[in-house]
VEXDORO-41933 format. One record per atom (N, C-alpha, C): residue number from 0; residue in three letters; atom name; y, z, x. Coordinates in steps of 0.05 Angstrom, whole numbers. Last residue first. Layout:
% VEXDORO-41933
+-----+---------+-------+--------+--------+--------+
| num | residuo | atomo |     c2 |     c3 |     c1 |
+-----+---------+-------+--------+--------+--------+
| NUM |     ALA |    CA |      Y |      Z |      X |
...
+-----+---------+-------+--------+--------+--------+
***
This chain:
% VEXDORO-41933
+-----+---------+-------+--------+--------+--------+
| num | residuo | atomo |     c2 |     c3 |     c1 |
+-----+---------+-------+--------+--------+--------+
|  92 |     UNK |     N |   -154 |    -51 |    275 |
|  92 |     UNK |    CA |   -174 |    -55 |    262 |
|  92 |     UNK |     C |   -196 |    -69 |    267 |
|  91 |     UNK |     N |   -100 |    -18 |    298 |
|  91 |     UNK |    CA |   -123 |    -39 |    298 |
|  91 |     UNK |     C |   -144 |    -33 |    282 |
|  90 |     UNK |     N |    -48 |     14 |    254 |
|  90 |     UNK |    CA |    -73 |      9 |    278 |
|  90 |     UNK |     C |    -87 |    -15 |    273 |
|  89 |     UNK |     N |     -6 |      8 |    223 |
|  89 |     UNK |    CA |      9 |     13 |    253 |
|  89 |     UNK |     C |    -19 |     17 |    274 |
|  88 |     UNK |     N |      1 |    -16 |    173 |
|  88 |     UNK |    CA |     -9 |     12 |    170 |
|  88 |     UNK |     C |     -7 |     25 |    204 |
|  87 |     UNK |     N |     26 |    -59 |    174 |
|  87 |     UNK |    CA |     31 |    -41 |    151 |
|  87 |     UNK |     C |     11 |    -17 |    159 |
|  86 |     UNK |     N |     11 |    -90 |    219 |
|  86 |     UNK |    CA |     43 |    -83 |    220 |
|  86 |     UNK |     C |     44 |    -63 |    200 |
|  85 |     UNK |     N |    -42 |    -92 |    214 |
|  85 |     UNK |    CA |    -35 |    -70 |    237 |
|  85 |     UNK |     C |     -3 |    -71 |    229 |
|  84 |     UNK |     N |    -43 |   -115 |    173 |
|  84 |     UNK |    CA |    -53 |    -93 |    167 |
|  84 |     UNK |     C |    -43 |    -74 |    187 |
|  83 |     UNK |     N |    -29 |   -170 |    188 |
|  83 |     UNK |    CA |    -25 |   -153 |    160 |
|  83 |     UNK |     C |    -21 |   -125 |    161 |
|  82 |     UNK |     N |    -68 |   -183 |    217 |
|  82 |     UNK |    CA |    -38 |   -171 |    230 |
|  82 |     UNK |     C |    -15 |   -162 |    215 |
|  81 |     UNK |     N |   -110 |   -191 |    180 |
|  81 |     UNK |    CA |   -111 |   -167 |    201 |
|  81 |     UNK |     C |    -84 |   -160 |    217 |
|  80 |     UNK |     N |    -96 |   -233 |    161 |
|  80 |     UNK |    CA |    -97 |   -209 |    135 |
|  80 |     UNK |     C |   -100 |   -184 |    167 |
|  79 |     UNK |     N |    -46 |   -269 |    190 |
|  79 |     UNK |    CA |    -75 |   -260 |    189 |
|  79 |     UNK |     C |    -73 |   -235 |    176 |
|  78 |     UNK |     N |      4 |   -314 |    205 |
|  78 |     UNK |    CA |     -8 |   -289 |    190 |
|  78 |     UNK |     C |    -24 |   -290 |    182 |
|  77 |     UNK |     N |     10 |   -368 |    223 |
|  77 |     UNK |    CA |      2 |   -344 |    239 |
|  77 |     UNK |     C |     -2 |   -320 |    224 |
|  76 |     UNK |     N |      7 |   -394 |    151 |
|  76 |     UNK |    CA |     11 |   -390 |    192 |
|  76 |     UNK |     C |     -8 |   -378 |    201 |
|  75 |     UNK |     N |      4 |   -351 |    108 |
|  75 |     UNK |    CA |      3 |   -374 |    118 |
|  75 |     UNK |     C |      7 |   -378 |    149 |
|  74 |     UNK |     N |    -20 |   -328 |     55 |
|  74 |     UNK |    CA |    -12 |   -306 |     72 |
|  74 |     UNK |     C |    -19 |   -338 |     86 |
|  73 |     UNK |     N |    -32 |   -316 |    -10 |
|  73 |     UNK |    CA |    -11 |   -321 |      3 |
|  73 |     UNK |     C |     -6 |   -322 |     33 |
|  72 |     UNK |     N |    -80 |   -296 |    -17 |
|  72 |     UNK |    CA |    -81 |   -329 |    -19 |
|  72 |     UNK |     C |    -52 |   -321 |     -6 |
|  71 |     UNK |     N |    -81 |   -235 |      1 |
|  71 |     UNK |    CA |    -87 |   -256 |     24 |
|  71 |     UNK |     C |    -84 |   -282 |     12 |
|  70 |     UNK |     N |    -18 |   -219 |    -25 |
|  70 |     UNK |    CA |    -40 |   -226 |    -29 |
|  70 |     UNK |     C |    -53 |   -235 |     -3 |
|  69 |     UNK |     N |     30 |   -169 |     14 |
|  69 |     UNK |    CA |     27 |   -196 |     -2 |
|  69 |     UNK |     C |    -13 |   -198 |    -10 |
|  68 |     UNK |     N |     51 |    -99 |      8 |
|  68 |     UNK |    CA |     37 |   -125 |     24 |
|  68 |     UNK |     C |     22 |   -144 |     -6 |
|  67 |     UNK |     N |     93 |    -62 |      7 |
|  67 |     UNK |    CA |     86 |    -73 |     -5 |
|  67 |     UNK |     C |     65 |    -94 |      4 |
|  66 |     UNK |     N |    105 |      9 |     18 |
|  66 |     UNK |    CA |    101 |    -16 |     38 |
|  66 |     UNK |     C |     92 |    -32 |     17 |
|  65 |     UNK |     N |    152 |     69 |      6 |
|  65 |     UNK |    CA |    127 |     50 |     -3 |
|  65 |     UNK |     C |    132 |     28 |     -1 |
|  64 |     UNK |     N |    133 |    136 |     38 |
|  64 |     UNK |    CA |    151 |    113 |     32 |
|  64 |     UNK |     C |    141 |     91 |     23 |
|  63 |     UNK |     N |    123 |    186 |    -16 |
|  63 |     UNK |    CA |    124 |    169 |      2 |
|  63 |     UNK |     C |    130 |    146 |      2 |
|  62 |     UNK |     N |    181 |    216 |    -15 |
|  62 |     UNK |    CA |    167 |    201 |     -2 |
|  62 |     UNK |     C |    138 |    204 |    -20 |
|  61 |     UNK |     N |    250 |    189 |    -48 |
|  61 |     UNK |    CA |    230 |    214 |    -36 |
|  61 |     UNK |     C |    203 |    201 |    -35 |
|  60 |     UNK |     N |    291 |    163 |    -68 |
|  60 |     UNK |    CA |    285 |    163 |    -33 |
|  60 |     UNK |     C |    270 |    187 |    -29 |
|  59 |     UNK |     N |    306 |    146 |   -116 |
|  59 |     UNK |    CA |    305 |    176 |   -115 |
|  59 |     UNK |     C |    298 |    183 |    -82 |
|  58 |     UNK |     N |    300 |     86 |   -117 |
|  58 |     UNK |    CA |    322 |    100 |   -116 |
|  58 |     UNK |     C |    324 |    133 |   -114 |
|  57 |     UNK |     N |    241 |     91 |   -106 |
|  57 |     UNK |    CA |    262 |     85 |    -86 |
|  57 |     UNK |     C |    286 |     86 |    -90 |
|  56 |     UNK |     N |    230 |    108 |   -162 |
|  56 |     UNK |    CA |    227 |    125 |   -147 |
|  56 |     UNK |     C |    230 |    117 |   -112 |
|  55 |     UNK |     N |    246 |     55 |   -191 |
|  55 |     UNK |    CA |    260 |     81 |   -195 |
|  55 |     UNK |     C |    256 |    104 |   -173 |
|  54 |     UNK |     N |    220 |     15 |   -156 |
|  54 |     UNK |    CA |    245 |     18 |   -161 |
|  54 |     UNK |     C |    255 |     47 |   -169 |
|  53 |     UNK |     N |    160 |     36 |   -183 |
|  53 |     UNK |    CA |    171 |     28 |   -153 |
|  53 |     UNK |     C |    202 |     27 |   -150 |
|  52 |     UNK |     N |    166 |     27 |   -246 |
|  52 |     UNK |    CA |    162 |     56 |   -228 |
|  52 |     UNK |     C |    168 |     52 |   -198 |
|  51 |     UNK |     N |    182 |    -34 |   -244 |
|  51 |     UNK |    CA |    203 |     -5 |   -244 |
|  51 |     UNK |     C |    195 |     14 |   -234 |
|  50 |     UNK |     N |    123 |    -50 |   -216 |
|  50 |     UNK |    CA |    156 |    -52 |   -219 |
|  50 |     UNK |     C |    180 |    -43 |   -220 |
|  49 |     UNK |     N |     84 |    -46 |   -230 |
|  49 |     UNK |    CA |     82 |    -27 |   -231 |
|  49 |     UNK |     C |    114 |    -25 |   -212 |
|  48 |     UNK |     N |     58 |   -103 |   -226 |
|  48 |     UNK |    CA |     48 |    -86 |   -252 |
|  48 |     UNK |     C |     65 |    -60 |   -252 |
|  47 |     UNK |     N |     72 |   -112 |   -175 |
|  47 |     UNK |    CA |     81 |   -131 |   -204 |
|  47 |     UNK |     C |     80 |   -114 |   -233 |
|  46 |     UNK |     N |     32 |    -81 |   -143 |
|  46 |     UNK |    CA |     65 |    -79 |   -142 |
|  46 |     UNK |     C |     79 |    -81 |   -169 |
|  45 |     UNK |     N |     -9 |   -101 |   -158 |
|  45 |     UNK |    CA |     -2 |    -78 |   -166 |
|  45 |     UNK |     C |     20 |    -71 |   -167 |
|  44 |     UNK |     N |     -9 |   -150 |   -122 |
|  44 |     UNK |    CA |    -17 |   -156 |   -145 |
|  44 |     UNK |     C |     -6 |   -128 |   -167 |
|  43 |     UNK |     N |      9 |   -127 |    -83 |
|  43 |     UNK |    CA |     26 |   -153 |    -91 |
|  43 |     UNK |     C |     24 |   -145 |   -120 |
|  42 |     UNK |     N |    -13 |    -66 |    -55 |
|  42 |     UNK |    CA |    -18 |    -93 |    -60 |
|  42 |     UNK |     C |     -3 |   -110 |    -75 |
|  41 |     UNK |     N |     13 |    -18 |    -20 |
|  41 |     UNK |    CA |     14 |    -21 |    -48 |
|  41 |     UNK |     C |     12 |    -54 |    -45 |
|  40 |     UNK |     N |      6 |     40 |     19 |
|  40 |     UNK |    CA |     12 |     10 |     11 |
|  40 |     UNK |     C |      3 |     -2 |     -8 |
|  39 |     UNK |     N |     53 |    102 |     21 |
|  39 |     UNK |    CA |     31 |     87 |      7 |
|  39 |     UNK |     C |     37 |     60 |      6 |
|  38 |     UNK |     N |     60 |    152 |     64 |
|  38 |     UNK |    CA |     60 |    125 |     62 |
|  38 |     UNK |     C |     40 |    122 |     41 |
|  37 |     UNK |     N |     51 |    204 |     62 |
|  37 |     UNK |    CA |     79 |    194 |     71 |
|  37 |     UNK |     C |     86 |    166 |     67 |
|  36 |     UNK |     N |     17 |    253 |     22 |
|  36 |     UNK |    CA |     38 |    231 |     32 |
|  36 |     UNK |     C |     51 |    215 |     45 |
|  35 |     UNK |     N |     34 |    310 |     12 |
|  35 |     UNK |    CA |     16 |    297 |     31 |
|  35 |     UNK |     C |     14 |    272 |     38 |
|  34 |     UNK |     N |     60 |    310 |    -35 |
|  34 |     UNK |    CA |     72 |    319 |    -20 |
|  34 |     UNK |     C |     60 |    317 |      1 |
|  33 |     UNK |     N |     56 |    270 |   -101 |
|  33 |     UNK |    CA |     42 |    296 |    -77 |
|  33 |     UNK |     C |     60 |    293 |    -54 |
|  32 |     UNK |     N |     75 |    237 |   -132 |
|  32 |     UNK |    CA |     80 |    270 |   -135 |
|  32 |     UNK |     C |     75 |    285 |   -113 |
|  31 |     UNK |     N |     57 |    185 |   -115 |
|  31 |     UNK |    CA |     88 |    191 |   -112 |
|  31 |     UNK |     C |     90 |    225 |   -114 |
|  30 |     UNK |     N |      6 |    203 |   -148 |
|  30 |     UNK |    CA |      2 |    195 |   -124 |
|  30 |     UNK |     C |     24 |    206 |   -115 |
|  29 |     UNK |     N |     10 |    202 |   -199 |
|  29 |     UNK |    CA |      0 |    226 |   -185 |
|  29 |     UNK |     C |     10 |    223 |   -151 |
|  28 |     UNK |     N |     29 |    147 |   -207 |
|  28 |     UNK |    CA |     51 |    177 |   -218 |
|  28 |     UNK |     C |     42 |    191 |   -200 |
|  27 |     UNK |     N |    -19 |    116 |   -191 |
|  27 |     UNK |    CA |     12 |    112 |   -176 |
|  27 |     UNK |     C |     23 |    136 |   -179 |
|  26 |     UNK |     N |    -61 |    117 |   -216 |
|  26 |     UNK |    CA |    -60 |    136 |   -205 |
|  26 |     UNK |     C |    -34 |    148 |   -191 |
|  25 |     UNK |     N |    -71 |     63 |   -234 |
|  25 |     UNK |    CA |    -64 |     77 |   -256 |
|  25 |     UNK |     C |    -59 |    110 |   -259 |
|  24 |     UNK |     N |    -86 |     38 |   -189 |
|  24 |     UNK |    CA |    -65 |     37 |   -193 |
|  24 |     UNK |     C |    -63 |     55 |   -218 |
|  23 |     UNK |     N |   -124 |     81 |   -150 |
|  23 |     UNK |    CA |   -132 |     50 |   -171 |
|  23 |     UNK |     C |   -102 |     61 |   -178 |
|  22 |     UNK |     N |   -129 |     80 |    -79 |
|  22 |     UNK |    CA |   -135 |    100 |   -101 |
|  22 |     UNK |     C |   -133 |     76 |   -122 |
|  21 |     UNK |     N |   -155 |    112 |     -9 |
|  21 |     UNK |    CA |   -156 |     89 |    -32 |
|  21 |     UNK |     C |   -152 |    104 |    -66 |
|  20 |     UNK |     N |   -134 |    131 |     47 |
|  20 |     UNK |    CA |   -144 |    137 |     20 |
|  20 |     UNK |     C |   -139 |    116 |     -6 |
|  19 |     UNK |     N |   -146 |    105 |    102 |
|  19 |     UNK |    CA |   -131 |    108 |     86 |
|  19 |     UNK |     C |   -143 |    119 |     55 |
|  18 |     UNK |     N |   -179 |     96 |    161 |
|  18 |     UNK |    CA |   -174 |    121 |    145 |
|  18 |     UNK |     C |   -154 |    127 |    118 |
|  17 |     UNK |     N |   -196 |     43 |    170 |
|  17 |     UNK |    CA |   -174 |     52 |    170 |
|  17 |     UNK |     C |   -156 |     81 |    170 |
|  16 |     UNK |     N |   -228 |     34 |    129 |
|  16 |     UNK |    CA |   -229 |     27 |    158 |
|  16 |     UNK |     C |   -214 |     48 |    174 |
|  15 |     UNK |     N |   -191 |     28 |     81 |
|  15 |     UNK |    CA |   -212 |     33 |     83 |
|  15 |     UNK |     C |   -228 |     55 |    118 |
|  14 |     UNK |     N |   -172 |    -23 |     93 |
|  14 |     UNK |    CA |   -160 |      7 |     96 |
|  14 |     UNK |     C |   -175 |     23 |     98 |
|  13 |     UNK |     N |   -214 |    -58 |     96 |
|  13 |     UNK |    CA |   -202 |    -56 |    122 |
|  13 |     UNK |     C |   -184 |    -26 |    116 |
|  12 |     UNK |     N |   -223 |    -46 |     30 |
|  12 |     UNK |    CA |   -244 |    -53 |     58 |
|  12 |     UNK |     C |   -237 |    -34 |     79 |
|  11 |     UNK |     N |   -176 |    -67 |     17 |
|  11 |     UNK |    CA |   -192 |    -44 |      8 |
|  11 |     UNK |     C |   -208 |    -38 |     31 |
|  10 |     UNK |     N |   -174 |   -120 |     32 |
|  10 |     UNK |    CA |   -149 |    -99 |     34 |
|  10 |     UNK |     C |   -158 |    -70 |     35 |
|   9 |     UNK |     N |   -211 |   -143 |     -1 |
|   9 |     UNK |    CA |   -211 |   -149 |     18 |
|   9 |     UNK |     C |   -192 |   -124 |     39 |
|   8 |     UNK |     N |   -205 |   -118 |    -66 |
|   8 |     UNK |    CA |   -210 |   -134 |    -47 |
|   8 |     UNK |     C |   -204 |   -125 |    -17 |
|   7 |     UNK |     N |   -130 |    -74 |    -69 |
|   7 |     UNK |    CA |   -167 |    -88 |    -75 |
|   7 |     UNK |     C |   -171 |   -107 |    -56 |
|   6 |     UNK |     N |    -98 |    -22 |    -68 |
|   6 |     UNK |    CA |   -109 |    -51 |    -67 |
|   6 |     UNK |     C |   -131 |    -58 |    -77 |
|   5 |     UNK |     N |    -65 |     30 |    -58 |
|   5 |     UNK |    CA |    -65 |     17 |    -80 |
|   5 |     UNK |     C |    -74 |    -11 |    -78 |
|   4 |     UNK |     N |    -73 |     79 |    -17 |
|   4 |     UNK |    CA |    -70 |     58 |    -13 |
|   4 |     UNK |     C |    -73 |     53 |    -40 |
|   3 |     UNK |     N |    -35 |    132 |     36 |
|   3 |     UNK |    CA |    -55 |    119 |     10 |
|   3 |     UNK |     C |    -49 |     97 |      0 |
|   2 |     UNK |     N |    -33 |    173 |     86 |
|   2 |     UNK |    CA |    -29 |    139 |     72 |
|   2 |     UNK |     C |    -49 |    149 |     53 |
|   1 |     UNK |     N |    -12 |    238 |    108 |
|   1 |     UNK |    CA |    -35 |    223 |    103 |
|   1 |     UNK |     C |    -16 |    188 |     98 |
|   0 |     UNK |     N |     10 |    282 |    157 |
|   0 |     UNK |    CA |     16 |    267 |    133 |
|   0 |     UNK |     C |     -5 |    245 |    130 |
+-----+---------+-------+--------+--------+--------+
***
């Protein structure tokens, strides 16, 4: 099973990195359709835009499953865009 990713910036990069497939939000429908899948992380900023479709197809619980991660201006403390990344995608970077 693959990840795919819906970000930018900085996020992009490191998934990137990462082996994740990157895609542009206006791809979300296709994306949720495939069956290769299992995870898609989905940036703050995209999330917002793309609201209900997220909702509706977590009420239908078919995959893939979908991780939301915050902006880096948000991100305070001890949270590092890199411990970001290992809790949402599960490697180092």
């Amino acid at each position: 099973m693959k990840i795919a990713g819906i970000v930018e910036g900085d996020f992009e990069i490191l998934l990137k990195m990462a082996g994740v497939n990157i895609y542009s939000y206006e791809e979300f429908d296709e994306i949720i359709k495939r069956e290769d899948f299992a995870i898609l992380i989905i940036s703050e900023k995209f999330a917002t835009r793309l609201r209900d479709k997220i909702f509706m197809h977590r009420l239908r619980g078919n995959a893939p499953f979908i991780v939301e991660i915050s902006g880096k201006e948000k991100i305070t403390g001890e949270d590092s865009l890199k411990k970001i990344i290992v809790r949402a995608v599960g490697l180092e970077v």
